[in-house]
C-alpha positions, 0 to 999 in steps of 0.5 A, a space after each residue: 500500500 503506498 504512504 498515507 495520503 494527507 487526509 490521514 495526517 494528523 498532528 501529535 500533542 506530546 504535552 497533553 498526551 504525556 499528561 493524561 498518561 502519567 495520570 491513567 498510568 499513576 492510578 494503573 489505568 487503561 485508555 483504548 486511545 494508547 492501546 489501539 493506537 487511535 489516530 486522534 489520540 493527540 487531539 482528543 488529549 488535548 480536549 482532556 477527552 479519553 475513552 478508558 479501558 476496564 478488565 485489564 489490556 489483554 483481549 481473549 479474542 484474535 480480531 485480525 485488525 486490532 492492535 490491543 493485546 494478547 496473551 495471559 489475561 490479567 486479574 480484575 482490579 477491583 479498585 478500577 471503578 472508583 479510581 476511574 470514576 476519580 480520573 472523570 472527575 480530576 478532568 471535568 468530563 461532561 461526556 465519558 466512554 468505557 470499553 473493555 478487551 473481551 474477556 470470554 475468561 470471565 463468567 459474566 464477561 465482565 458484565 458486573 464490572 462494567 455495572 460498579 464502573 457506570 455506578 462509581 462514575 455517576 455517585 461521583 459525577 452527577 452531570 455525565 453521560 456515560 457510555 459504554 463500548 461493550 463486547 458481545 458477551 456471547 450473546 448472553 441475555 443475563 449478561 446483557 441484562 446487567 449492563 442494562 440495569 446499570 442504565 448508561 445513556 449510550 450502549 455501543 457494541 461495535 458490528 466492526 466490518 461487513 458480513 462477508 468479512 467476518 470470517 477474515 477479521 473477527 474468526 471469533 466473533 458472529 455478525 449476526 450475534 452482535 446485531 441480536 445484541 444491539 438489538 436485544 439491548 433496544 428492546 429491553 431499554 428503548 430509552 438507552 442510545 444504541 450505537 455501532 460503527 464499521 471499519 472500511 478499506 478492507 475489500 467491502 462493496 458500497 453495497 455491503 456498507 448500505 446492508 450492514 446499516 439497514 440490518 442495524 436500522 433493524 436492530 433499532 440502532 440509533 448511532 452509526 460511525 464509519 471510519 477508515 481501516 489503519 494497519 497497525 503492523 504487518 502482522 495485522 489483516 491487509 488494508 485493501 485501500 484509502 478510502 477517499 474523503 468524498 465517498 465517507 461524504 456520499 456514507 454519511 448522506 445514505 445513512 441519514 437518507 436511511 434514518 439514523 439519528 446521527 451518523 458520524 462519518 470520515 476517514 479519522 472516525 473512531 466509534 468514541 471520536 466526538 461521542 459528546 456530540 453524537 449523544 446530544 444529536 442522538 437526544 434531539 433526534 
């Protein structure tokens, strides 16, 4: 693949991202932005934005895309949900992602972790809206359930690529699976924001693109992102191209033609890149 093409530099703020590090790094904290080696990491620390990441830094799955890691899984902090609700608070967050690596080690998947860490930020942070980047949890409705209960306003469980690509870049996972999550989650909590997002520049046709957005208009999902696919090494499965500027303009314009309540699409889009915003027009819509 030749080198990136200028819509894909990005400027890198060494002072900020220094000085969110040190702090996730002296309350033994994760962030996905470092981890998956986000193209916007330096922008969205100097915002003193970030989407942190719970249940350790090792993933129990091989998503051929993803550059988190993988290995010996490490033990749940119990202390991880109160110290992240205190990083919330240190910088003032309106707007807070939580994902996790997917941890199929665990019985519940990390569902009730997930639960503590929605309830220690809000006892501390009475003005945030969280959202939660989930994993699929096998599916598992008493899994699902717990997330639920714990009433985050946004619930994203990310579809990744097309259906026919699964088999290459998520071997683990199952497309259909997680269009019954999102859609489970829409039915047992209408009020609850659904969000998913898909990657492009791994071989899909527009076609493919415009079925993965009507099965999660289906599945009741209110948020869709739409980002460019960055090889994060050799290891890593081929990109197949640059996706150009113009044709995530022509995604964008389908997608809220098809009825979506916000889609955010450009080849720098990351499921949590502008979350604030996606949630206050999913609001309004």
């Amino acid at each position: 693949m030749d080198k990136r093409p200028d819509w894909l530099k990005v400027s890198y703020n060494k002072g900020a991202v220094d000085e969110i590090s040190n702090l996730m790094a002296n309350l033994k904290l994760n962030t996905v932005c470092k981890e998956a080696n986000c193209p916007n990491l330096g922008e969205c620390y100097k915002k003193n934005t970030a989407t942190f990441m719970i249940l350790g830094s090792i993933c129990t799955r091989h998503c051929r895309f993803c550059n988190v890691s993988k290995g010996c899984v490490e033990a749940v902090d119990p202390n991880e949900p109160q110290h992240l609700a205190e990083v919330v608070k240190k910088l003032g967050l309106k707007h807070v992602v939580i994902t996790s690596v997917t941890r199929d080690d665990l019985e519940d998947g990390g569902a009730a972790h997930f639960a503590k860490t929605i309830q220690a930020v809000r006892e501390l942070n009475l003005a945030t809206t969280i959202e939660v980047l989930i994993p699929d949890l096998k599916g598992i409705v008493a899994h699902l359930d717990i997330v639920i209960k714990a009433n985050p306003e946004v619930i994203n469980h990310n579809i990744e690529t097309v259906k026919s690509l699964y088999s290459k870049v998520r071997p683990e996972a199952d497309y259909d699976r997680s269009m019954y999550v999102l859609k489970y989650v829409k039915d047992k909590a209408h009020h609850i924001l659904t969000k998913t997002g898909i990657m492009v520049g791994l071989g899909e046709t527009d076609e493919q693109v415009y079925e993965v957005m009507d099965d999660s208009l289906k599945a009741g999902c209110d948020i869709f992102t739409i980002g460019q696919y960055l090889r994060p090494s050799k290891l890593h499965i081929e990109m197949k191209e640059y996706v150009k500027p113009e044709k995530f303009v022509e995604y964008k314009r389908v997608g809220e033609g098809k009825g979506f309540k916000y889609i955010a699409s450009s080849p720098l889009v990351r499921s949590s890149y502008n979350a604030g915003e996606a949630i206050n027009m999913g609001k309004e819509r």
